[in-house]
C-alpha positions as CSV (number, residue, x, y, z in Angstrom):
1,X,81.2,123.5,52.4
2,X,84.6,125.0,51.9
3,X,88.0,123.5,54.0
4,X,88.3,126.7,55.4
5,X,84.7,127.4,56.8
6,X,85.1,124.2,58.3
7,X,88.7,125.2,59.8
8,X,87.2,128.2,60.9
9,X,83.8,126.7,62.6
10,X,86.4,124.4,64.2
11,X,88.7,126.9,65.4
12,X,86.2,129.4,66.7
13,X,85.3,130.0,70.1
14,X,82.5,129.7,71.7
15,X,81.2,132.3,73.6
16,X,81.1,132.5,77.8
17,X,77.9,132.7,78.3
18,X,76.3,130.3,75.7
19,X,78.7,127.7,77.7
20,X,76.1,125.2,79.9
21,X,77.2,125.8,83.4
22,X,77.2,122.2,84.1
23,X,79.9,121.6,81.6
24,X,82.5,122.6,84.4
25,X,80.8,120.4,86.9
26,X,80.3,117.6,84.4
27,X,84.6,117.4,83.8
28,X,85.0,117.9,87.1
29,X,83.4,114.7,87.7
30,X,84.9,112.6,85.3
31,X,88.3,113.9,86.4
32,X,87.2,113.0,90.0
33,X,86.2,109.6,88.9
34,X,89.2,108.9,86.8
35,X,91.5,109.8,89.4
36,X,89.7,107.3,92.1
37,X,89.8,104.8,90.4
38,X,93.3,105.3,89.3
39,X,93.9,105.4,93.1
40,X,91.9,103.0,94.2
41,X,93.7,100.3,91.9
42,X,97.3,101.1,93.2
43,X,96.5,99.2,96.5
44,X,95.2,95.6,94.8
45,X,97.7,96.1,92.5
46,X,100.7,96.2,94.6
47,X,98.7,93.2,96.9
48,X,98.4,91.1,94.6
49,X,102.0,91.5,93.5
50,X,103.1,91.0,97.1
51,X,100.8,88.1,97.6
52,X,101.8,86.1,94.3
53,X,105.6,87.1,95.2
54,X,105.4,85.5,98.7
55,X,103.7,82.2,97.3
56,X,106.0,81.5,95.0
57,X,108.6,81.6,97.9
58,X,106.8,79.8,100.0
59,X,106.2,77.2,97.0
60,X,110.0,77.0,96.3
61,X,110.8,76.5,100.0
62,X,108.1,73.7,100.8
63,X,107.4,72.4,97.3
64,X,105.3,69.7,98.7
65,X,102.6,72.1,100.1
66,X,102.1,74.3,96.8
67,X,98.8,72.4,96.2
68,X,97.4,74.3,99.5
69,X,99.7,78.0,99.0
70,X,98.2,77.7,95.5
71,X,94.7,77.6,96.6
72,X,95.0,79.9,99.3
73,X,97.2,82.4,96.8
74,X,93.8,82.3,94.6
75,X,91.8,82.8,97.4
76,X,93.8,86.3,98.1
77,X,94.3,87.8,95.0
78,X,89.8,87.0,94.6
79,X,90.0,89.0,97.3
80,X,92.2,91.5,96.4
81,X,90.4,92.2,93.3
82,X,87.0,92.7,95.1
83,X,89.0,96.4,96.7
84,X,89.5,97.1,93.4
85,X,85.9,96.6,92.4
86,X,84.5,98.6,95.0
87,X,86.9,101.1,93.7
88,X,85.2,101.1,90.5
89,X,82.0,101.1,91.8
90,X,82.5,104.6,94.0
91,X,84.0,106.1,90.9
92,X,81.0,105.3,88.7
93,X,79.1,107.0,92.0
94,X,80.9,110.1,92.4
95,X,80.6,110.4,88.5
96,X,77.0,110.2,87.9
97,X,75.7,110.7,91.5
């Protein structure tokens, strides 16, 4: 097999109608899961961010009690994460449900 039957089987079109009609619908899905989960990660994201940022402040104003901010900074960002997760999980839905 030649380079340029190769080029040419590569650079062909196919035609319309041999196209599968789910092919559309198939894209459409993955685009629709990719883009919520990309959404759906903005939110823990910028939580997380905001709850690490306001423990640290608290733990420079009040260094005594950064045992406790610590923990309960853990605690938020576990929860945090878990939005994110669900996130996933409807994208995987809307993808192959």
């Amino acid at each position: 097999m030649s380079l340029q039957s190769v080029a040419i089987d590569v650079l062909a079109q196919a035609d319309p109608e041999v196209l599968d009609p789910k092919q559309g619908q198939n894209e459409a899905a993955a685009s629709g899961a990719g883009l919520a989960y990309g959404l759906a990660a903005i939110g823990p994201a910028l939580g997380i961010g905001y709850i690490v940022g306001q423990a640290i402040q608290a733990m420079a104003r009040q260094p005594e009690s950064a045992s406790q901010v610590q923990t309960t900074m853990f605690l938020g960002i576990a929860f945090t994460e878990a939005l994110a997760l669900i996130g996933f999980v409807i994208a995987i839905l809307l993808k192959f449900v």
